[in-house]
C-alpha positions, -999 to +999 in steps of 0.1 A: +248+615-260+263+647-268+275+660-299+315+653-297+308+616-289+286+611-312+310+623-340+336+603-330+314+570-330+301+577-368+336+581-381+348+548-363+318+532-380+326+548-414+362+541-411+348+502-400+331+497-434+353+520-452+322+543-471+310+578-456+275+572-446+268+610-439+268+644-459+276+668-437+271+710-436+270+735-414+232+735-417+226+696-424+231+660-421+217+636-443+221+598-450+239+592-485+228+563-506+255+541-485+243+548-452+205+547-462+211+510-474+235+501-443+203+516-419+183+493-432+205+459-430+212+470-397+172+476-385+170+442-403+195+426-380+179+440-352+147+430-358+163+392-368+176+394-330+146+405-316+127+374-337+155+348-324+155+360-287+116+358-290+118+325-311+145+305-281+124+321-255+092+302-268+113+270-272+122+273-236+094+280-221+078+248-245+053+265-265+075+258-296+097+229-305+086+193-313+075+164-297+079+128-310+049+106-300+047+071-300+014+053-303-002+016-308-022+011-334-051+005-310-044+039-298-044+052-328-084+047-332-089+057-296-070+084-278-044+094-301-066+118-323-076+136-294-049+141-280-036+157-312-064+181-310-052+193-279-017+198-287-025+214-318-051+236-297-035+243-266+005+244-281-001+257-319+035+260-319+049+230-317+052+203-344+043+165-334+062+134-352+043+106-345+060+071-341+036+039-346+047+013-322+040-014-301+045-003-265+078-028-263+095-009-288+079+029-269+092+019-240+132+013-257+125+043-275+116+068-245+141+049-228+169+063-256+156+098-261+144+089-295+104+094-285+093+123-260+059+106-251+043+067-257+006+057-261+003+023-252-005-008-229+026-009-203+027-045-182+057-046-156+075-016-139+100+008-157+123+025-135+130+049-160+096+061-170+066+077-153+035+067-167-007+073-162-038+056-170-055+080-190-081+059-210-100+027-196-124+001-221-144-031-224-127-063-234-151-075-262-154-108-290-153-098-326-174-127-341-191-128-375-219-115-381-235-145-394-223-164-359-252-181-335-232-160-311-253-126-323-285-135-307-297-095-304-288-091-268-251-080-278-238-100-247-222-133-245-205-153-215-169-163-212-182-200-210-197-196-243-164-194-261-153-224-247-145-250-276-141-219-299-115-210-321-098-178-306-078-156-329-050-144-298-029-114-291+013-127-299+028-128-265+055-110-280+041-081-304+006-075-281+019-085-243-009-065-226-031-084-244-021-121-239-015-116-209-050-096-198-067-128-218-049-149-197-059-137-161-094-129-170-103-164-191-096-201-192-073-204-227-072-239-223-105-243-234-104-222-264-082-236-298-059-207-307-041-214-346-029-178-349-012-156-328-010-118-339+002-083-330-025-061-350-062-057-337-074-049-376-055-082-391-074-103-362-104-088-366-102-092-408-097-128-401-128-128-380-150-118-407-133-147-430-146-170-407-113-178-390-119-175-350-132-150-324-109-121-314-105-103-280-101-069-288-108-036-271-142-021-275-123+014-293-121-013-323-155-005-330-146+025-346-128+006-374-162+000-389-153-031-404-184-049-424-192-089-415-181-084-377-200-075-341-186-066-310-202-085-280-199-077-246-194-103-217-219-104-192-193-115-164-163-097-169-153-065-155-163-033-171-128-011-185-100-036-179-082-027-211-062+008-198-043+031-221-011+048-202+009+079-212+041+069-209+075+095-208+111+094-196+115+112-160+149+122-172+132+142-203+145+177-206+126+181-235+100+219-225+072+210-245+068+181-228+068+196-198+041+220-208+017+192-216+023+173-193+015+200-168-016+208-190-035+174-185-025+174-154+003+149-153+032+146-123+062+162-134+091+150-141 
């Protein structure tokens, strides 16, 4: 810009904020004590720009933002941890909410918007949702230690819980459950007095002496004293599956940039 012009634009800025921000000569032109402290708001507007255009470009492109997760608590002492890990590895920039849940209430929740991505044991077919089987386990028995069960082999047969008390899954709160205990084993044969949502309640009870629980073999890692895990000798190996579940409608980028990290069909 030449000379004239650029005149003409300092005195329309002066005459904007009504100070001088120049001393001017006929040798020199220096800032006075008004214009140094308007250069510096201005380079710090600049620079708030240049942090805000970086800022929504790393919210669009989903390596910032947030993402609400919901989760069971049987995922939460198998997958979920994990899974955090790679978030927090692979997209340091965005914050998780987690949302414990059983996968009924995920499900009405991804459905609304309110959760981004579910954890959980899905049973029937949700038009609205795509999901995966990302994690696969044993069905075992929780049984007292003390039980004739624990013979050292750390097996068992369905048969042998026949006559047993069975502490079993609510076909409300733990669907998946109930009804993966019903296709895989005669109930009728087993005596059932309580009916509950929570793997660590039903496995509590089983240490107090108050029936065997079907549980996934992840509960392990609760390390609960008084109870063993057995496994069944005639049931399939890794019929309990954990799917990631999330909204095909989701609009939501950090979503889509995990989902396209492990893999995942998008949307």
């Amino acid at each position: 810009m030449t000379q004239p012009p650029l005149s003409r634009q300092i005195q329309k800025l002066e005459r904007a904020v009504g100070v001088s921000l120049l001393e001017r000569d006929n040798r020199s032109v220096a800032l006075t004590d008004a214009g140094k402290a308007f250069l510096d708001e201005a380079r710090g507007l600049l620079n708030s720009v240049e942090r805000a255009t970086h800022h929504v470009q790393q919210i669009a492109a989903g390596k910032r933002g947030l993402l609400n997760v919901g989760f069971t608590a049987a995922t939460g002492f198998s997958v979920l941890g994990t899974i955090l890990d790679e978030i927090h590895e692979h997209m340091p920039g965005v914050h998780v909410d987690l949302h414990e849940l059983v996968t009924g209430e995920q499900v009405e929740q991804l459905r609304s918007g309110n959760i981004d991505f579910g954890l959980g044991r899905l049973t029937g077919v949700h038009e609205e949702l795509r999901s995966r089987v990302i994690h696969s386990e044993r069905l075992v028995a929780a049984v007292p230690t003390s039980d004739r069960l624990v013979d050292g082999s750390g097996t068992i047969r369905r048969s042998d819980l026949s006559g047993r008390t069975i502490i079993m899954h609510s076909p409300e709160r733990a669907k998946y459950f109930s009804d993966l205990i019903t296709k895989h084993f005669t109930t009728s044969e087993f005596r059932v007095e309580h009916y509950l949502g929570q793997i660590t309640t039903m496995i509590n009870l089983t240490v107090r002496g108050h029936g065997v629980a079907l549980v996934p073999e992840s509960a392990k890692s609760l390390r609960i004293e008084g109870v063993e895990f057995l496994g069944f000798e005639d049931l399939e190996e890794n019929i309990a599956e954990i799917c990631a579940m999330w909204n095909k409608r989701s609009t939501n980028p950090a979503l889509s940039l995990w989902l396209s990290h492990k893999g995942l069909d998008w949307p």
